[in-house]
C-alpha positions, -999 to 999 in steps of 0.1 A, spaced: -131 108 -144 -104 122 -122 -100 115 -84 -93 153 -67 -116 138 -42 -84 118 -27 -67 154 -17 -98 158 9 -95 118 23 -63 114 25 -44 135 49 -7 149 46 6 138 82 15 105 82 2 96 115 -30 108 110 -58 80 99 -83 81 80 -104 53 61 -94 38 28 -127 27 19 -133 61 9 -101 61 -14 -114 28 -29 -150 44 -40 -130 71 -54 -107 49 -80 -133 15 -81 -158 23 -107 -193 28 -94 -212 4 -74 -185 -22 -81 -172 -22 -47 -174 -60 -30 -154 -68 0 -144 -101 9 -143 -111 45 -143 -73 62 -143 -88 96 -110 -101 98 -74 -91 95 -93 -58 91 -57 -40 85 -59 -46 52 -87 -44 27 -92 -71 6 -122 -62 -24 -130 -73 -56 -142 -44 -83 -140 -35 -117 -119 -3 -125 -129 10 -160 -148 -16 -165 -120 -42 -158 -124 -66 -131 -97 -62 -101 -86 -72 -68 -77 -48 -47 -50 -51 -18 -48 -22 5 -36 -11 38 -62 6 61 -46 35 81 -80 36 104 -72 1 117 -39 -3 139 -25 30 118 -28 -3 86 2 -19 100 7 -58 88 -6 -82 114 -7 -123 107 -42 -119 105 -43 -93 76 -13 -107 62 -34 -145 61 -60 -129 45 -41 -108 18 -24 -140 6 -51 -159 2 -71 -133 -18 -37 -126 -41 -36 -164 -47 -76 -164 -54 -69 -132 -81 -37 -154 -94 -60 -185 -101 -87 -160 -116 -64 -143 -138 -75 -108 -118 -54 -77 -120 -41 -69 -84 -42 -32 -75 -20 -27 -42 -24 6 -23 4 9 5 -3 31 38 16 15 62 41 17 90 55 -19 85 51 -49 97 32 -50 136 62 -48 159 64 -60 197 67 -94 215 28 -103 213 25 -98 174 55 -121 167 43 -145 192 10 -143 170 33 -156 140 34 -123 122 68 -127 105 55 -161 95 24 -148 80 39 -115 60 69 -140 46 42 -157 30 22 -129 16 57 -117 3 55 -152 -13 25 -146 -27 25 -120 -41 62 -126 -53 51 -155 -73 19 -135 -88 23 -133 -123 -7 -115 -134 -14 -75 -139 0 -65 -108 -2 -24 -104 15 -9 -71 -1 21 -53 20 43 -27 -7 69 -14 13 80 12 37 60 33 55 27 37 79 16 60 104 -17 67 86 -50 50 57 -35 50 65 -20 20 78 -54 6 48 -77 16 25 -54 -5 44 -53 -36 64 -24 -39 100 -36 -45 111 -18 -81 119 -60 -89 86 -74 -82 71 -76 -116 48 -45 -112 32 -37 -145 38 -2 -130 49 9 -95 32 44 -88 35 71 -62 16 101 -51 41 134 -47 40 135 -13 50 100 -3 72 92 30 94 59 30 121 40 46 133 19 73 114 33 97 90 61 101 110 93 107 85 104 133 96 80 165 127 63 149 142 93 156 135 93 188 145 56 195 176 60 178 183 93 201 193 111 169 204 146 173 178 174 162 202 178 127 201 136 118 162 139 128 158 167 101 177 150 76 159 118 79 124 139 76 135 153 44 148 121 29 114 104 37 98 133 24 85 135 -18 85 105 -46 115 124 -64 146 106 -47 133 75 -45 116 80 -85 151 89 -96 165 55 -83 140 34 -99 115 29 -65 85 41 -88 78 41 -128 52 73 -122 47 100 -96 12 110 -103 -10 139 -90 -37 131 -69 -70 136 -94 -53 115 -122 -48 83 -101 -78 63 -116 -72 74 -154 -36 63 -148 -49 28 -129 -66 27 -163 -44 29 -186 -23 5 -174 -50 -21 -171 -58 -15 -201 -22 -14 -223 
């Protein structure tokens, strides 16, 4: 079946949130949904499900918590699931909506930089199906720590058309960089679209919205 529903949850400004539990039922296969310890490091969804019948972890950012950026609690939690689906022999489905890593003097107090170089660990030393979801944006390490490096041994990398990446979100960086109206531009349209970034080798597929689970499919089962 194909997935149009994701045009109606997911929203095209990046700072807007909206709750990936609904983009999960949309690619999961029915009533498959089952998520593992929802009540911490609730930044990122950790569930297991099958996915055309296949069983799966899934590994997502979730925009509604803390706009899904990394904290040490989520980033504890995601490793430990990705080393549970590595020991299972589970498929690992990542879906990236993040701003980075959680910036500011209390989160690296927390141990966050800790805690996200591990889940880069992790999920670095993975070696099972691993499939890498950009839905629409991913910033700094946070892009790294979920997976989406083109040399992190993705069975495929792929990316929604309307994708926003880089250093650091275009909307505010600007601002703290005190870039001129002309750089601030620039950066927006270089963030802007999978085509740039597809044409260096960031993503194997750039894939419409409704065809996401049919091509989550087909490469779980190649």
């Amino acid at each position: 079946r194909t997935t149009e529903g994701l045009m109606d949850i997911i929203p095209p400004q990046v700072n807007q949130a909206y709750d990936m539990h609904g983009v999960l039922a949309e690619i999961a296969d029915a009533n498959s949904l089952f998520e593992l310890q929802p009540g911490y490091g609730s930044n990122i969804i950790t569930s297991l499900a099958r996915v055309g019948g296949v069983p799966c972890l899934f590994v997502a950012n979730q925009p509604a918590v803390q706009a899904g950026a990394i904290t040490r609690d989520a980033a504890e939690k995601a490793s430990h699931f990705i080393q549970v689906a590595s020991n299972f022999g589970l498929p690992l489905i990542s879906l990236l909506d993040n701003p980075g890593v959680m910036p500011g003097p209390a989160a690296e107090e927390s141990g966050v930089l800790r805690a996200a170089a591990r889940m880069f660990s992790t999920q670095r030393r993975y070696r099972g199906k691993k499939i890498v979801v950009t839905l629409r944006k991913a910033f700094g390490f946070g892009s790294s720590v979920m997976g989406m490096n083109p040399w992190d041994g993705q069975l495929v990398s792929i990316a929604l058309p309307s994708v926003n990446l880089g250093a650091m979100p275009a909307i505010g960086g600007a601002e703290a960089t005190r870039a001129s109206q002309e750089a601030a531009a620039r950066l927006r349209d270089l963030q802007s679209g999978a085509w740039v970034p597809a044409d260096a080798m960031a993503f194997d597929k750039v894939v419409e919205p409704g065809e996401l689970r049919n091509e989550i499919i087909a490469a779980l089962t190649c």
